[in-house]
Gaussian input, Z-matrix of N, CA and C with variables (Angstrom, degrees):
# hf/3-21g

backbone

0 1
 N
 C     1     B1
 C     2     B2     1     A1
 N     3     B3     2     A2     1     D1
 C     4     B4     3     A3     2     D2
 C     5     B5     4     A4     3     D3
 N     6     B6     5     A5     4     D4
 C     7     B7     6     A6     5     D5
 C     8     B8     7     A7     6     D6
 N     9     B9     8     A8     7     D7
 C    10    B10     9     A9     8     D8
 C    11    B11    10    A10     9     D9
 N    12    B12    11    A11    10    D10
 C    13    B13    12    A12    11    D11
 C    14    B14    13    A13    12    D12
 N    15    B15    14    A14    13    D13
 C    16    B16    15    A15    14    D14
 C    17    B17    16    A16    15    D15
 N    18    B18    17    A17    16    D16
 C    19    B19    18    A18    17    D17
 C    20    B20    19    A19    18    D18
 N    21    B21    20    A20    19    D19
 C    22    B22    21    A21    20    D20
 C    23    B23    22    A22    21    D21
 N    24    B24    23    A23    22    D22
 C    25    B25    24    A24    23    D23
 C    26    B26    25    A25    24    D24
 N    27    B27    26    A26    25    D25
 C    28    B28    27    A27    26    D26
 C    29    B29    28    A28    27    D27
 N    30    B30    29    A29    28    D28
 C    31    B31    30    A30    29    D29
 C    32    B32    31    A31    30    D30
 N    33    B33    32    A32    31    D31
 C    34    B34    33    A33    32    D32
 C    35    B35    34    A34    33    D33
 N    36    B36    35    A35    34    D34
 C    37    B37    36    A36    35    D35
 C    38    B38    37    A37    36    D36
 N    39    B39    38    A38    37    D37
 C    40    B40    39    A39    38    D38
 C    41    B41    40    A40    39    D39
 N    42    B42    41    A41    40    D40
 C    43    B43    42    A42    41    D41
 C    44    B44    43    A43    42    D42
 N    45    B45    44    A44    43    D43
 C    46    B46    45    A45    44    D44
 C    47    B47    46    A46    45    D45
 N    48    B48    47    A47    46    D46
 C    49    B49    48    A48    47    D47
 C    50    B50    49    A49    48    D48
 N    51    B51    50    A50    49    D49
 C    52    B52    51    A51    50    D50
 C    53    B53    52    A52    51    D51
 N    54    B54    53    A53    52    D52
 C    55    B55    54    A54    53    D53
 C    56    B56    55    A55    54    D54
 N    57    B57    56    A56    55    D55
 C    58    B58    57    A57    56    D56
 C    59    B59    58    A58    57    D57
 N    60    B60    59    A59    58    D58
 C    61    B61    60    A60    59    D59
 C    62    B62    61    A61    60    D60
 N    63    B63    62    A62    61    D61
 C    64    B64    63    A63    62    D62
 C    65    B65    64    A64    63    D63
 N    66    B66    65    A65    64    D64
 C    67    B67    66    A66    65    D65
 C    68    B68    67    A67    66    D66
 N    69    B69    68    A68    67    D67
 C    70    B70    69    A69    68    D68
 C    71    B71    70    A70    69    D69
 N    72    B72    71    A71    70    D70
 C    73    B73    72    A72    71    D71
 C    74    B74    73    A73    72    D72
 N    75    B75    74    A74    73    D73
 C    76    B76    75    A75    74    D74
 C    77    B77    76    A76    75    D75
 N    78    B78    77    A77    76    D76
 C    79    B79    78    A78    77    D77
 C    80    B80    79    A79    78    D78
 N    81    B81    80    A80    79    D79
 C    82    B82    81    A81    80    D80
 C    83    B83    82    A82    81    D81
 N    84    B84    83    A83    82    D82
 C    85    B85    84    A84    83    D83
 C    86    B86    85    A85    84    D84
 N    87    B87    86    A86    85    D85
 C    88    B88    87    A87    86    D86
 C    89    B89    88    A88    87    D87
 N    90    B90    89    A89    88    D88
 C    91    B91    90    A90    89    D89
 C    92    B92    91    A91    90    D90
 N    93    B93    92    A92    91    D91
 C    94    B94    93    A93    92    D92
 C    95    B95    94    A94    93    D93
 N    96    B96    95    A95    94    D94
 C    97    B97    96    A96    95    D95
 C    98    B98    97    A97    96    D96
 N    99    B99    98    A98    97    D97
 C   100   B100    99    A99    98    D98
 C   101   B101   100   A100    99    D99
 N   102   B102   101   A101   100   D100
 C   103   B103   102   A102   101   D101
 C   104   B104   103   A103   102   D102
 N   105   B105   104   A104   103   D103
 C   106   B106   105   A105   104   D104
 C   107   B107   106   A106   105   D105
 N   108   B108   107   A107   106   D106
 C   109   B109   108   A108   107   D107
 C   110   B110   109   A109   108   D108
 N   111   B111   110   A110   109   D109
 C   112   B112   111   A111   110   D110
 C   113   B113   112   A112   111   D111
 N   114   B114   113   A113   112   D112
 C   115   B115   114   A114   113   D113
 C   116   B116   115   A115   114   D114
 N   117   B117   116   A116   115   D115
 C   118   B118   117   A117   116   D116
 C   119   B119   118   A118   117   D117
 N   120   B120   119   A119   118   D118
 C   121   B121   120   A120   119   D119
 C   122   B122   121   A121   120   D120
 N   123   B123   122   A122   121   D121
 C   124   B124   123   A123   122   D122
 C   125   B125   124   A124   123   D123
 N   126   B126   125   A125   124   D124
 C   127   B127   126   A126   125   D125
 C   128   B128   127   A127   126   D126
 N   129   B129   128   A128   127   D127
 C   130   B130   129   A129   128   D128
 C   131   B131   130   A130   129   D129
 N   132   B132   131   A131   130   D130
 C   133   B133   132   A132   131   D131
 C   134   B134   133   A133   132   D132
 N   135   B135   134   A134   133   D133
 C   136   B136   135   A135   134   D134
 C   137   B137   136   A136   135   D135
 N   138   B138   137   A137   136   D136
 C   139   B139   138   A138   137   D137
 C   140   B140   139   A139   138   D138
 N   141   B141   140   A140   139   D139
 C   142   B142   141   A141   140   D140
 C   143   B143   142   A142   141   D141
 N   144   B144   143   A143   142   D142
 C   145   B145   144   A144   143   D143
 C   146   B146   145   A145   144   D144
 N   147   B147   146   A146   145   D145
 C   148   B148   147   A147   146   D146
 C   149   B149   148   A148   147   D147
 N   150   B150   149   A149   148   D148
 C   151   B151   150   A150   149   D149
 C   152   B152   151   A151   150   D150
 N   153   B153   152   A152   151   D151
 C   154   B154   153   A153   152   D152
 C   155   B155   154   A154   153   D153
 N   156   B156   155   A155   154   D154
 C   157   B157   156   A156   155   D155
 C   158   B158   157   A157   156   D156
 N   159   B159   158   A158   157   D157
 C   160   B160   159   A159   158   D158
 C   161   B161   160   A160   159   D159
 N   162   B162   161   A161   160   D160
 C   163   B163   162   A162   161   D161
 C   164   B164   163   A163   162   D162
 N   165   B165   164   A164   163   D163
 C   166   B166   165   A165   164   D164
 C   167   B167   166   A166   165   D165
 N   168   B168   167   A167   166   D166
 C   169   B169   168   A168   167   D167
 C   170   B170   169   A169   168   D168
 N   171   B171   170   A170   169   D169
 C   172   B172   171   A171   170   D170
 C   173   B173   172   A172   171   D171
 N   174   B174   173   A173   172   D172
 C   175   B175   174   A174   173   D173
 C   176   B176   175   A175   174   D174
 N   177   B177   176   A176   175   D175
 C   178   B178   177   A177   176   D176
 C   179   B179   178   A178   177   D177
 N   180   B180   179   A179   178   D178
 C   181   B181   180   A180   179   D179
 C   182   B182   181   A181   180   D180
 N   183   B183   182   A182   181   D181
 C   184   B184   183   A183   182   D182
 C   185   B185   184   A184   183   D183
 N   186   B186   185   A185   184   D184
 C   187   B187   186   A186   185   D185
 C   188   B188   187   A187   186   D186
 N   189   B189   188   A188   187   D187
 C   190   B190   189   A189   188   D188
 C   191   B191   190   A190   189   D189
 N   192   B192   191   A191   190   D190
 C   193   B193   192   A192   191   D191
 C   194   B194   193   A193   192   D192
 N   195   B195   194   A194   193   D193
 C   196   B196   195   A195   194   D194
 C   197   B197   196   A196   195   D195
 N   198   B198   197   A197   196   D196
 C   199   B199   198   A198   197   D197
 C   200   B200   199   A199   198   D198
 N   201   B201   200   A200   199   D199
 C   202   B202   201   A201   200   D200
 C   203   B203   202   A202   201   D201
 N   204   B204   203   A203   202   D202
 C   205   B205   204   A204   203   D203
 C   206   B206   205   A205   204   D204
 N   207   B207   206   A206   205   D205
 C   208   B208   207   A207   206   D206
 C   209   B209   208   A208   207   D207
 N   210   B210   209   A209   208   D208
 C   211   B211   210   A210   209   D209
 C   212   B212   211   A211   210   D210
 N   213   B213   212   A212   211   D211
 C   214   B214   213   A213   212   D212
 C   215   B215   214   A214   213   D213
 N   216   B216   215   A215   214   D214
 C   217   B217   216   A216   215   D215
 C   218   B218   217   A217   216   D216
 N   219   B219   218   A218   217   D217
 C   220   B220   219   A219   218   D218
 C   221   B221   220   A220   219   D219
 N   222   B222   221   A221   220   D220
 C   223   B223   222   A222   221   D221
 C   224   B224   223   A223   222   D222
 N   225   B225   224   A224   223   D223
 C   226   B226   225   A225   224   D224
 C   227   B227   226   A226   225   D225
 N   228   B228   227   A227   226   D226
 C   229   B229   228   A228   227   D227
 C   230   B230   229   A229   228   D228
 N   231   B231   230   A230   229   D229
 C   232   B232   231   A231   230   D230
 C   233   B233   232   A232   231   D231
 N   234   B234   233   A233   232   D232
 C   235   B235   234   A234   233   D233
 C   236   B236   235   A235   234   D234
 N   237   B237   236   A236   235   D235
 C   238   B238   237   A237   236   D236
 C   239   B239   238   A238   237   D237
 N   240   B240   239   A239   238   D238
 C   241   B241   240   A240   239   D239
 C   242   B242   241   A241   240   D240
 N   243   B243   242   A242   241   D241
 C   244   B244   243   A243   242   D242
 C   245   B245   244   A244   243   D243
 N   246   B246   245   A245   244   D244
 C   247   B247   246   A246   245   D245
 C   248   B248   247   A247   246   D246
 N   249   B249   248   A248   247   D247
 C   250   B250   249   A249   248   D248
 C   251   B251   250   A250   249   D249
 N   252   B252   251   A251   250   D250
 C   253   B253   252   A252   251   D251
 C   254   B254   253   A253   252   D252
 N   255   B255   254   A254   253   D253
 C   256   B256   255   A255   254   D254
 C   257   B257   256   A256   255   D255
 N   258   B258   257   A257   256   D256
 C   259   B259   258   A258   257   D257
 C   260   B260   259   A259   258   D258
 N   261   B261   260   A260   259   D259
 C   262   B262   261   A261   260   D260
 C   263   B263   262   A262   261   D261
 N   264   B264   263   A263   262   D262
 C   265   B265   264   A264   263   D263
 C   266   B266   265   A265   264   D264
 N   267   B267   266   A266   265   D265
 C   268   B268   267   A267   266   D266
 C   269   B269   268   A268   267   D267
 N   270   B270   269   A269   268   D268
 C   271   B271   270   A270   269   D269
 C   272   B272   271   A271   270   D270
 N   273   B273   272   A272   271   D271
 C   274   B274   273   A273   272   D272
 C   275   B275   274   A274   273   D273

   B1=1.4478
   B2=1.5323
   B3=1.4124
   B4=1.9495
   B5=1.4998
   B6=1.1059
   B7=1.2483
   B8=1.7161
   B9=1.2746
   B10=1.3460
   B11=1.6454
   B12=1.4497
   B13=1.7185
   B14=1.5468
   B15=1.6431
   B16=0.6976
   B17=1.6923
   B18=1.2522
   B19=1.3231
   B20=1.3645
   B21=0.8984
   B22=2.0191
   B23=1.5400
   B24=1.2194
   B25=1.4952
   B26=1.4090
   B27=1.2419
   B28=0.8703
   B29=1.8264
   B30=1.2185
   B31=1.4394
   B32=1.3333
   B33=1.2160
   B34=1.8498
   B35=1.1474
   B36=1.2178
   B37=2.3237
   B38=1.4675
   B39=1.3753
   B40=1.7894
   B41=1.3348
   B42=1.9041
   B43=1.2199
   B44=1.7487
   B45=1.1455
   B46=1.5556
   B47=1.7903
   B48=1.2871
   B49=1.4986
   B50=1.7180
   B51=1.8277
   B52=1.5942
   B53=1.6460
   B54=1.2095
   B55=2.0535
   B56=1.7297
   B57=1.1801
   B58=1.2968
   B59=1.5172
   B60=1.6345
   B61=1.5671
   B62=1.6598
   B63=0.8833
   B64=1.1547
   B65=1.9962
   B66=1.5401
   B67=1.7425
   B68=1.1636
   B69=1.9878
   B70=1.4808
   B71=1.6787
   B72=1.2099
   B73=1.6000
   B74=1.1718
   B75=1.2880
   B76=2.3487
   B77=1.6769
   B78=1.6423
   B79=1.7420
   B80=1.5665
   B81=1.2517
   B82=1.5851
   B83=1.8868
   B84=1.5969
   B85=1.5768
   B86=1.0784
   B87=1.4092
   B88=1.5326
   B89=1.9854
   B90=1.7794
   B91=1.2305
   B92=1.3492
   B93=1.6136
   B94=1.1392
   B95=1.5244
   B96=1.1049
   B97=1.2760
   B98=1.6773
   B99=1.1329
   B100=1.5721
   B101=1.3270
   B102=1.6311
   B103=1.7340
   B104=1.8199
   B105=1.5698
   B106=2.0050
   B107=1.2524
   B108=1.6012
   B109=1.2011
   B110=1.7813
   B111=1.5890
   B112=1.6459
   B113=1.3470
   B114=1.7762
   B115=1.6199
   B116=1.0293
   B117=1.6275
   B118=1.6379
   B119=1.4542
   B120=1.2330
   B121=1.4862
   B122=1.5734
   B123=1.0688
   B124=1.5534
   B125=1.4458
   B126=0.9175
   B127=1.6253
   B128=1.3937
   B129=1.4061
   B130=0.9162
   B131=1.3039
   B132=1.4473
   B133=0.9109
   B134=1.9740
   B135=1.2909
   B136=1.5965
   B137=1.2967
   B138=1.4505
   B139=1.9130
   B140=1.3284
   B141=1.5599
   B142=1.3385
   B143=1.8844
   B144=1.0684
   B145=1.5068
   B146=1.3884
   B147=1.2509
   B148=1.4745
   B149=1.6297
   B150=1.4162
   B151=0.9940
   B152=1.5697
   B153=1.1640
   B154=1.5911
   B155=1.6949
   B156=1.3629
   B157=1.6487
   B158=1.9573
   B159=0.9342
   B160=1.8692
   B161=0.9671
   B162=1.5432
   B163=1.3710
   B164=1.3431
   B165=1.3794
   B166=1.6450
   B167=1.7570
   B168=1.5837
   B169=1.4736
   B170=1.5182
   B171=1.3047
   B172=1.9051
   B173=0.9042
   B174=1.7451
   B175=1.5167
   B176=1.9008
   B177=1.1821
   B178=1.6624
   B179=1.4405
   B180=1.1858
   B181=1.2389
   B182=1.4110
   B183=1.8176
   B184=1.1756
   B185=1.7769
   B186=1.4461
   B187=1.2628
   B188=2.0338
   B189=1.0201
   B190=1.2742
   B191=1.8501
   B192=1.3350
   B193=1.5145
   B194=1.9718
   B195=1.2626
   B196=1.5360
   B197=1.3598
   B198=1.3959
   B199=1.1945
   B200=1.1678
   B201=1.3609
   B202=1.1492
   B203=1.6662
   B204=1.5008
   B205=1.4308
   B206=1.2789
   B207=0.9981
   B208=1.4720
   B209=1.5958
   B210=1.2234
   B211=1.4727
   B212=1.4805
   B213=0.8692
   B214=1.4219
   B215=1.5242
   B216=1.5307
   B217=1.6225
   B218=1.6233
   B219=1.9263
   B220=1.3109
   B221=1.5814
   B222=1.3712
   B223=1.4644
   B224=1.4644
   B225=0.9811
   B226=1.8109
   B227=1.7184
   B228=1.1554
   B229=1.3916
   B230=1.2836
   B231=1.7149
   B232=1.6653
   B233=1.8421
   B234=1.7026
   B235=1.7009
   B236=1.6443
   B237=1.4968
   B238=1.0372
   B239=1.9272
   B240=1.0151
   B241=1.8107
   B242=1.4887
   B243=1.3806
   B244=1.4386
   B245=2.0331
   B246=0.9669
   B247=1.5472
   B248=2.0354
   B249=0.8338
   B250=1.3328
   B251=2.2713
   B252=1.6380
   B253=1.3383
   B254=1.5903
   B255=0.9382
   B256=1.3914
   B257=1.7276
   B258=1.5689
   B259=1.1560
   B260=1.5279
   B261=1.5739
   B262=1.1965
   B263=1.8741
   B264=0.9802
   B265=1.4184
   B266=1.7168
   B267=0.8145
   B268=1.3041
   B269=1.5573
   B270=1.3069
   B271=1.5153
   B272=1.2590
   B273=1.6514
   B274=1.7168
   B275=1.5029
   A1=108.26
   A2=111.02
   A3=110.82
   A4=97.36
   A5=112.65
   A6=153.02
   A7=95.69
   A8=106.21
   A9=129.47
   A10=101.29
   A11=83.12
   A12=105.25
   A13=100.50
   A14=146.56
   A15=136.12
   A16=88.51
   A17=125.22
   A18=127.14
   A19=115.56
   A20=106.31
   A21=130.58
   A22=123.73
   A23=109.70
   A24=133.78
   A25=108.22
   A26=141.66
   A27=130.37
   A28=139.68
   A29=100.62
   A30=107.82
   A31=120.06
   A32=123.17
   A33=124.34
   A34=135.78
   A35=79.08
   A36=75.33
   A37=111.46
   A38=119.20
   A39=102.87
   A40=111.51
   A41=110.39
   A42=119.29
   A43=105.47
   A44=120.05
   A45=131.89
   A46=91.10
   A47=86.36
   A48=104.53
   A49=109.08
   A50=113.76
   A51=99.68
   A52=98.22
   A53=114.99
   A54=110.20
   A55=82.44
   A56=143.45
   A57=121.36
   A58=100.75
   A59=117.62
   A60=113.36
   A61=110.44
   A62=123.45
   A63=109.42
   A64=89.51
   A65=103.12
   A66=90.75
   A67=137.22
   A68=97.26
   A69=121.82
   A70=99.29
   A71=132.68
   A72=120.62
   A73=129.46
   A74=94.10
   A75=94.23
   A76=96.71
   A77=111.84
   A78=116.56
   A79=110.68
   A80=97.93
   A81=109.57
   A82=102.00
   A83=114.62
   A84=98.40
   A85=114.03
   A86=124.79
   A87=131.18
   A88=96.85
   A89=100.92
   A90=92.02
   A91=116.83
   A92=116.96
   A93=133.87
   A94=108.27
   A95=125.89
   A96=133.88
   A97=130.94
   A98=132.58
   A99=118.58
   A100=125.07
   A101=85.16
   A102=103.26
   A103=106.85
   A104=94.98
   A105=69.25
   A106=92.99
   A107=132.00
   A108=94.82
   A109=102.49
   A110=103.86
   A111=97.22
   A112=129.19
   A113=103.83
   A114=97.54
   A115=111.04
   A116=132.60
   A117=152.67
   A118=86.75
   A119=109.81
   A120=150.83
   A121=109.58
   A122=133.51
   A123=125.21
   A124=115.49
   A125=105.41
   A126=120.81
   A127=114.58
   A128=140.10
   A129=137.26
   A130=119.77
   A131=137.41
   A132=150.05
   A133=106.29
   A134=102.23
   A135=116.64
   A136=92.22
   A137=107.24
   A138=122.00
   A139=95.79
   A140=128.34
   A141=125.28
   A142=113.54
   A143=108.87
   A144=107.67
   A145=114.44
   A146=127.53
   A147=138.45
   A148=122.60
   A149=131.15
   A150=146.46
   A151=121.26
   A152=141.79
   A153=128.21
   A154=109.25
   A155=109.13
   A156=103.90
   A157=95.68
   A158=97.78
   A159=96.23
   A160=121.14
   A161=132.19
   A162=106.29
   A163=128.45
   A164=106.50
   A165=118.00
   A166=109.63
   A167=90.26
   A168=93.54
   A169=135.69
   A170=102.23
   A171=132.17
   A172=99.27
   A173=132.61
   A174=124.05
   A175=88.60
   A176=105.59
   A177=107.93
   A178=122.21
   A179=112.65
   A180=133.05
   A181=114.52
   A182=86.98
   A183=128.98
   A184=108.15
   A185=114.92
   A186=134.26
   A187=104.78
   A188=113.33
   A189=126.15
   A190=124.95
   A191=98.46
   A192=112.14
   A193=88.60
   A194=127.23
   A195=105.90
   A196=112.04
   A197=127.31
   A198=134.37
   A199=97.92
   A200=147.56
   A201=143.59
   A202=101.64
   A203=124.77
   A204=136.87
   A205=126.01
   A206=121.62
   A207=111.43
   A208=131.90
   A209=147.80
   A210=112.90
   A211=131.74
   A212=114.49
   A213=134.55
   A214=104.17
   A215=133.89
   A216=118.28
   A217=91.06
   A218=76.86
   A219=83.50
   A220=134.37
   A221=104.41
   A222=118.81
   A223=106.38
   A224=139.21
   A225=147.24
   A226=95.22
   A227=110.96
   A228=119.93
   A229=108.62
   A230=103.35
   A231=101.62
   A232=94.23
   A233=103.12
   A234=97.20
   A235=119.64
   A236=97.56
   A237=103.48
   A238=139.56
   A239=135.46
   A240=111.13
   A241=68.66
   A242=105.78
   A243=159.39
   A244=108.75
   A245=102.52
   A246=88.04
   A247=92.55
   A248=84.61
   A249=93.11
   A250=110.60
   A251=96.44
   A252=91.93
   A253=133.43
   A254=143.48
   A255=130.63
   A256=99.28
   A257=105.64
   A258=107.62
   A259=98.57
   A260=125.62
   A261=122.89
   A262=149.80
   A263=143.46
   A264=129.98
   A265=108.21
   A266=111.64
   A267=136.42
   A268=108.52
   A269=138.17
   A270=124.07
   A271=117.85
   A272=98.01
   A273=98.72
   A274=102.49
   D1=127.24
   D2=-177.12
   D3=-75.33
   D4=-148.44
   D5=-152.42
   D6=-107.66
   D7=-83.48
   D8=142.85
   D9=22.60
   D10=-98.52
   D11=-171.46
   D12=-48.69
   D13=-73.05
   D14=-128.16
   D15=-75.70
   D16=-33.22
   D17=-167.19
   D18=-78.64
   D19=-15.92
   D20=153.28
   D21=-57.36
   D22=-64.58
   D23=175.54
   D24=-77.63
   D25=-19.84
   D26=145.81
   D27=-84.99
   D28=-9.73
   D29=153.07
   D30=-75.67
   D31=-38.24
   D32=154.62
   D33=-60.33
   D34=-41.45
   D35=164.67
   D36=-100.54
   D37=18.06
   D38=157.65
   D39=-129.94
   D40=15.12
   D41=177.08
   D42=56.97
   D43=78.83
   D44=-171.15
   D45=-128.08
   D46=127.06
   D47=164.44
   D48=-110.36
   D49=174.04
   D50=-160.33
   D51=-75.82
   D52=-37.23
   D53=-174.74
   D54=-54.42
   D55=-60.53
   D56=-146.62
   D57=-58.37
   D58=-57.30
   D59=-179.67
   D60=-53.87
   D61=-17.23
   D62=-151.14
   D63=-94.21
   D64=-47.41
   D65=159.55
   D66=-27.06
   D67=-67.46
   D68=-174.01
   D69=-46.12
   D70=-70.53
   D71=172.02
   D72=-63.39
   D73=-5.01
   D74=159.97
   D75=-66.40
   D76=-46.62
   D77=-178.61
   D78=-16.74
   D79=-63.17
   D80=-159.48
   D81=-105.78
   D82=22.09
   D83=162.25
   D84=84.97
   D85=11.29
   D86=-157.40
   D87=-135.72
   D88=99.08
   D89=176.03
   D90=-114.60
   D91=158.53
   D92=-164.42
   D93=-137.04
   D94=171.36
   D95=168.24
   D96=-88.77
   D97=-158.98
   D98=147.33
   D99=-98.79
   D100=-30.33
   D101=-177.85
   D102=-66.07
   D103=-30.28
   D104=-178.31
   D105=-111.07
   D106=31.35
   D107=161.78
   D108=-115.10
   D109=17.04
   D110=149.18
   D111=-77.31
   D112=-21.17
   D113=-173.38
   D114=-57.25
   D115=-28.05
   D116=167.69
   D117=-16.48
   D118=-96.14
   D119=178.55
   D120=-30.94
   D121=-12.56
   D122=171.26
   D123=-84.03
   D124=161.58
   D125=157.94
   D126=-35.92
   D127=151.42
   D128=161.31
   D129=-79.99
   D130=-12.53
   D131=-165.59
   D132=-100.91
   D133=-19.86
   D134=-178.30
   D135=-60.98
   D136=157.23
   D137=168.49
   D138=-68.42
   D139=-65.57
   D140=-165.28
   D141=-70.73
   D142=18.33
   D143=174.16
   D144=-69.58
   D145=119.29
   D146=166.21
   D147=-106.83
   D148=119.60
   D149=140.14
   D150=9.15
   D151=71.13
   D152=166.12
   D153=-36.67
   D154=124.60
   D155=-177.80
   D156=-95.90
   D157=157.78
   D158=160.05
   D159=-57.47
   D160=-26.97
   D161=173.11
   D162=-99.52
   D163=13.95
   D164=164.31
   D165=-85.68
   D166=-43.44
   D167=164.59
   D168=-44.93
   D169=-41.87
   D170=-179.94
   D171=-68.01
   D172=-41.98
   D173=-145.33
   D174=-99.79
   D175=-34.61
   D176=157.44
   D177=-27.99
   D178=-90.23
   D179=139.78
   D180=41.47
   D181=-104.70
   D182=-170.41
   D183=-56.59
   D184=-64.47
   D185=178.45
   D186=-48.12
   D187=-34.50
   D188=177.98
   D189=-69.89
   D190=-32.55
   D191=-179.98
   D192=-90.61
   D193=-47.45
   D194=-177.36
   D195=-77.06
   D196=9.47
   D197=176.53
   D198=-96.11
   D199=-54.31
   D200=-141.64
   D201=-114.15
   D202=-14.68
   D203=153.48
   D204=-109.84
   D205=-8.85
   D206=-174.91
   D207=134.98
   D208=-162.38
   D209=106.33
   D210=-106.48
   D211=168.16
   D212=-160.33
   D213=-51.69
   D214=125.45
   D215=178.27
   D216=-83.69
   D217=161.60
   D218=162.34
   D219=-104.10
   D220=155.27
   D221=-153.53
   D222=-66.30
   D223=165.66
   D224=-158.27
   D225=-123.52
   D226=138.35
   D227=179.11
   D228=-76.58
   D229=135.02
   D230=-167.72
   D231=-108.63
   D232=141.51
   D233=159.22
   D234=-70.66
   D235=152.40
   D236=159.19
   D237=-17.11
   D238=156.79
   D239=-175.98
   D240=-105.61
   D241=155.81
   D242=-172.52
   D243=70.91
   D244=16.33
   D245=-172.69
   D246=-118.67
   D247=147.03
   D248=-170.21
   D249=-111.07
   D250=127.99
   D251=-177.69
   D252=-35.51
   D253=121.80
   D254=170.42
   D255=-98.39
   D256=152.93
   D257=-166.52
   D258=-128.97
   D259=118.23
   D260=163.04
   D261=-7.77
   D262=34.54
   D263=-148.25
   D264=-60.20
   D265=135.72
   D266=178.95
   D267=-70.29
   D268=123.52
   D269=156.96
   D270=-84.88
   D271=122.82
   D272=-172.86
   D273=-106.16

């Protein structure tokens, strides 16, 4: 199975149209067109057929899980292990 296919089959089973893909990799900074991201979508046998590379695939991916979750919070700074939080008191 290419690249291709999975990026095929997954536009059908999450009902993805090309503005939606073409968002989902705005997500992650990664832009594309419509026009090549039909060549995806052709026949292999078409003149204009192009290759899905992995890292269009990846940027898929990626852009797809903060689409479909969110984005990611950000993480809270942890202390050191053995030192234990101290917590401010306030003078009231």
């Amino acid at each position: 199975m290419t690249n291709n296919d999975v990026l095929k089959k997954l536009r059908v089973a999450l009902k993805l149209r090309d503005d939606d893909i073409v968002k989902i990799l705005a997500l992650v900074d990664f832009r594309i067109s419509k026009s090549e991201l039909g060549a995806f979508f052709r026949r292999e046998d078409h003149p204009k057929y192009m290759e899905c590379g992995d890292q269009i695939l990846r940027n898929f991916l990626n852009g797809l899980v903060i689409h479909l979750r969110g984005p990611m919070p950000e993480k809270q700074k942890s202390t050191p292990k053995g030192e234990k939080r101290t917590q401010k008191k306030s003078d009231t």
